[in-house]
C-alpha positions as CSV (number, residue, x, y, z in Angstrom):
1,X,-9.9,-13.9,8.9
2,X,-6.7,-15.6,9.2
3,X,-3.6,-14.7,8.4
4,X,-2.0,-15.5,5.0
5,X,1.9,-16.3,4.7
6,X,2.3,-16.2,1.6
7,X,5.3,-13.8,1.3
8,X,4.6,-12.9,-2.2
9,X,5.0,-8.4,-2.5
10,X,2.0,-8.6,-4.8
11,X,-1.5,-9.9,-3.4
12,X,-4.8,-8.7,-6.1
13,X,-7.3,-7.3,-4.0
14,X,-10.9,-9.3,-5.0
15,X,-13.7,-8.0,-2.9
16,X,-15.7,-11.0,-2.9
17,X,-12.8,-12.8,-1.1
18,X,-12.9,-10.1,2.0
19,X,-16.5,-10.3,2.6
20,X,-20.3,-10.3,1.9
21,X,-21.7,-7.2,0.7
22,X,-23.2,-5.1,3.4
23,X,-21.6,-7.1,6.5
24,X,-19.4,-4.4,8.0
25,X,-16.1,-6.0,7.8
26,X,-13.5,-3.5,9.5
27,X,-10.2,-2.8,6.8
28,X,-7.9,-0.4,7.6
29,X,-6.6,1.4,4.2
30,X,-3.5,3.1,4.3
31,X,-2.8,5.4,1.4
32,X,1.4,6.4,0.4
33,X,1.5,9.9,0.6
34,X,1.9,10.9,-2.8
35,X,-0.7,12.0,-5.2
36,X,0.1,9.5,-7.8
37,X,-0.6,6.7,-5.0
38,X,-3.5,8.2,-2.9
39,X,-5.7,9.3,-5.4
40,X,-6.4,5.4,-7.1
41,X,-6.1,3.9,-3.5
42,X,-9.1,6.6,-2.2
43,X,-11.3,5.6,-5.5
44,X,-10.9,2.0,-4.3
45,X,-12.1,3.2,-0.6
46,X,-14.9,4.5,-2.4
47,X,-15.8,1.4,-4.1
48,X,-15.2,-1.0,-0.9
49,X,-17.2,1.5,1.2
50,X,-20.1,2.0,-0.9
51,X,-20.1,-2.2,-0.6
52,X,-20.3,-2.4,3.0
53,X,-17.7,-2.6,4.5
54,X,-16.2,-0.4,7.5
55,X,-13.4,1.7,6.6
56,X,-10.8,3.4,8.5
57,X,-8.1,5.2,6.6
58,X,-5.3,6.0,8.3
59,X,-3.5,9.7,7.2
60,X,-1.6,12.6,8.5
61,X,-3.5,15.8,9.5
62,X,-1.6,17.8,6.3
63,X,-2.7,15.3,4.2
64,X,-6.8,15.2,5.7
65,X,-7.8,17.7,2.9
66,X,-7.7,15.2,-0.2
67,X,-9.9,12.8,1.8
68,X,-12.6,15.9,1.7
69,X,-13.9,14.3,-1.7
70,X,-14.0,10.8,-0.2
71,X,-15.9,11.8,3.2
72,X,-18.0,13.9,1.3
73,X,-19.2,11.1,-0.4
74,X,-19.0,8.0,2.4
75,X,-19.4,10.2,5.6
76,X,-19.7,6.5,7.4
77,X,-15.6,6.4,6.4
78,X,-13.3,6.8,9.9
79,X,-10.3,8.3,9.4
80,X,-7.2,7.8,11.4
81,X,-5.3,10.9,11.8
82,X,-1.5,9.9,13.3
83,X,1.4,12.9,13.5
84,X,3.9,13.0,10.7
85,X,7.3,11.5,12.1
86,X,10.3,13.9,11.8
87,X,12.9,12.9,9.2
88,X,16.3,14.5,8.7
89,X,15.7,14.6,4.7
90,X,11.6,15.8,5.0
91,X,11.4,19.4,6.2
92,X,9.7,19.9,9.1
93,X,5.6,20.7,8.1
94,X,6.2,18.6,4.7
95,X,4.0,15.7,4.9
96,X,3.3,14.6,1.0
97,X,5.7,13.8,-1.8
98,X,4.3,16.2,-3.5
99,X,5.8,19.1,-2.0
100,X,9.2,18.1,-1.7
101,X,12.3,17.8,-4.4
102,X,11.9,14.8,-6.4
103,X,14.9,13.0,-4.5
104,X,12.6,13.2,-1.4
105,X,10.5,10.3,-2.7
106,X,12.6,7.6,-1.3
107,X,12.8,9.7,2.4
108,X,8.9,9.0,2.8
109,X,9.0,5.2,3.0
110,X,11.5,5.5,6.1
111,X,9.6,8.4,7.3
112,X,6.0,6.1,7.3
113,X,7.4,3.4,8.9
114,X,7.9,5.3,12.2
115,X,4.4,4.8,12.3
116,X,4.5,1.1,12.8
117,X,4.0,1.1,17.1
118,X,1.7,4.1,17.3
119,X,-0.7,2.1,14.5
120,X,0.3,-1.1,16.7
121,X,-0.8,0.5,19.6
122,X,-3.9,1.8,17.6
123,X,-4.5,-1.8,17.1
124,X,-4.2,-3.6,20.3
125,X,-6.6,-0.8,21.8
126,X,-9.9,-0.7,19.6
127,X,-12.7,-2.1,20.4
128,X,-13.4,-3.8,17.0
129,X,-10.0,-3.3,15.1
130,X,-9.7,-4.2,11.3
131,X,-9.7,-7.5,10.1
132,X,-7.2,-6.6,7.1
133,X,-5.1,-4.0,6.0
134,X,-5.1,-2.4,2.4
135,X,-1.7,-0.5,2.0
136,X,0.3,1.2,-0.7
137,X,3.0,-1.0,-2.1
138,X,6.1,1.6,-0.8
139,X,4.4,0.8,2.7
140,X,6.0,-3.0,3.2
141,X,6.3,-3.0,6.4
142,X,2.6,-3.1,7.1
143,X,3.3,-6.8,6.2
144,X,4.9,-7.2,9.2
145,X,2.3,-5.2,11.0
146,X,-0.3,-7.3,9.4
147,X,1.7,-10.5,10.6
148,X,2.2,-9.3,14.0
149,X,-1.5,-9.0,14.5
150,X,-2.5,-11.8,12.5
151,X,-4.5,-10.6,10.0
152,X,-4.0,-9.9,6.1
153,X,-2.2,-7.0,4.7
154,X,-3.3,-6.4,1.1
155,X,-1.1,-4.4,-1.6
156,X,-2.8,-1.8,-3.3
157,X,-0.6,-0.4,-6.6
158,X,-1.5,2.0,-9.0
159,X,0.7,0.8,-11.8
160,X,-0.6,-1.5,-14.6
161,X,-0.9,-5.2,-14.6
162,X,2.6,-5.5,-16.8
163,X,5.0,-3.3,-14.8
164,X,3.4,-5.9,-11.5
165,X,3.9,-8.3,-13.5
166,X,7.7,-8.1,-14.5
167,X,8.5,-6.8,-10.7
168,X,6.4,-9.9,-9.5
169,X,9.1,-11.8,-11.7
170,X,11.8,-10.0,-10.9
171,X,11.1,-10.7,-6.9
172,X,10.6,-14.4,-7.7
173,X,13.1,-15.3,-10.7
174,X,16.0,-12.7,-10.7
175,X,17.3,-12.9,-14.0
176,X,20.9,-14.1,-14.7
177,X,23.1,-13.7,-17.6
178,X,24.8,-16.4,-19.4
179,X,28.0,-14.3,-19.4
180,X,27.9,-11.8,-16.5
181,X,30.2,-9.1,-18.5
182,X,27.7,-9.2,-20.9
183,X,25.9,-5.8,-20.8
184,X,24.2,-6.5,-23.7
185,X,22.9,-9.5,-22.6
186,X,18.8,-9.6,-23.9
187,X,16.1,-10.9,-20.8
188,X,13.0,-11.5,-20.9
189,X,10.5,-13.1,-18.0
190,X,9.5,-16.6,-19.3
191,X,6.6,-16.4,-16.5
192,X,5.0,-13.7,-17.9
193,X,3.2,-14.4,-21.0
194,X,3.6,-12.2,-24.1
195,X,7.0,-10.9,-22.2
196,X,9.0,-8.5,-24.3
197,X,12.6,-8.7,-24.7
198,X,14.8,-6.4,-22.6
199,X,18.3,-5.4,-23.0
200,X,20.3,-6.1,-19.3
């Protein structure tokens, strides 16, 4: 599977595309630790292992418990258990969003990304390593990962198809006011069909 460059942040993951039903094609799915995130992200696991293909989900030993549900049910699922990297803001044996303040959300995405050579490294020395990487969306830096390696990196997101949709637009066609003192300026996202109408 080659690499795609599009730089786009949102890529819709369409199974068909990956593979053939009951071939084995390696993915690597790694879940954001937060409950909001992993749980949708491990129903999809569900649904791509129970298709075929081979999975490996990467996670941190504190956070092996809510996969029970989803080994219990694909026991062929690998998982991929790496040490939580220390963070000044993440107190040490915290290793979910779910146990820390609610301004601890944005400490996790720095936190995960120290995992970027010891996956590398997890990479470069499997025998058969994944052909494409499933990740949360607060995970970008799998893209380089993905790049790096030369294979895909999808973006799995648990929000609805309109929230994507206006950060999609947002990414691609920042809005601009006419008058940039205008606070009550009125945007919408011509791109997106139906768009509402926002105040600035």
């Amino acid at each position: 599977m080659k690499h795609n460059s599009d730089p786009s942040p949102i890529l819709f993951i369409q199974y068909t595309a990956m593979t053939t039903a009951g071939d084995g094609t390696h993915v690597l799915v790694f879940p954001y630790p937060a409950q909001g995130h992993m749980t949708p992200l491990l129903d999809l696991t569900h649904q791509l292992a129970s298709r075929g293909l081979t999975i490996t989900t990467l996670i941190t030993s504190k956070n092996l418990s809510l996969l029970n549900p989803l080994l219990s049910k694909n026991p062929t699922i690998q998982t991929l258990i790496l040490p939580f990297p220390a963070h000044p803001s993440i107190p040490s044996g915290v290793e979910n969003v779910k146990d820390m303040p609610p301004n601890g959300f944005r400490a996790m995405m720095p936190a995960m990304g120290e995992l970027y050579n010891p996956l590398l490294n997890w990479f470069q020395n499997h025998p058969s390593p994944p052909v494409a990487i499933i990740s949360d969306m607060f995970l970008g830096w799998t893209h380089h990962l993905a790049c790096q390696l030369s294979i895909r990196r999808l973006v799995f997101s648990p929000s609805g198809a309109m929230a994507l949709s206006v950060a999609y637009s947002l990414w691609r066609d920042l809005p601009k006011r006419d008058d940039p003192n205008d606070d009550n300026a009125l945007i919408s996202f011509a791109k997106v069909p139906n768009s509402p109408i926002y105040p600035w």
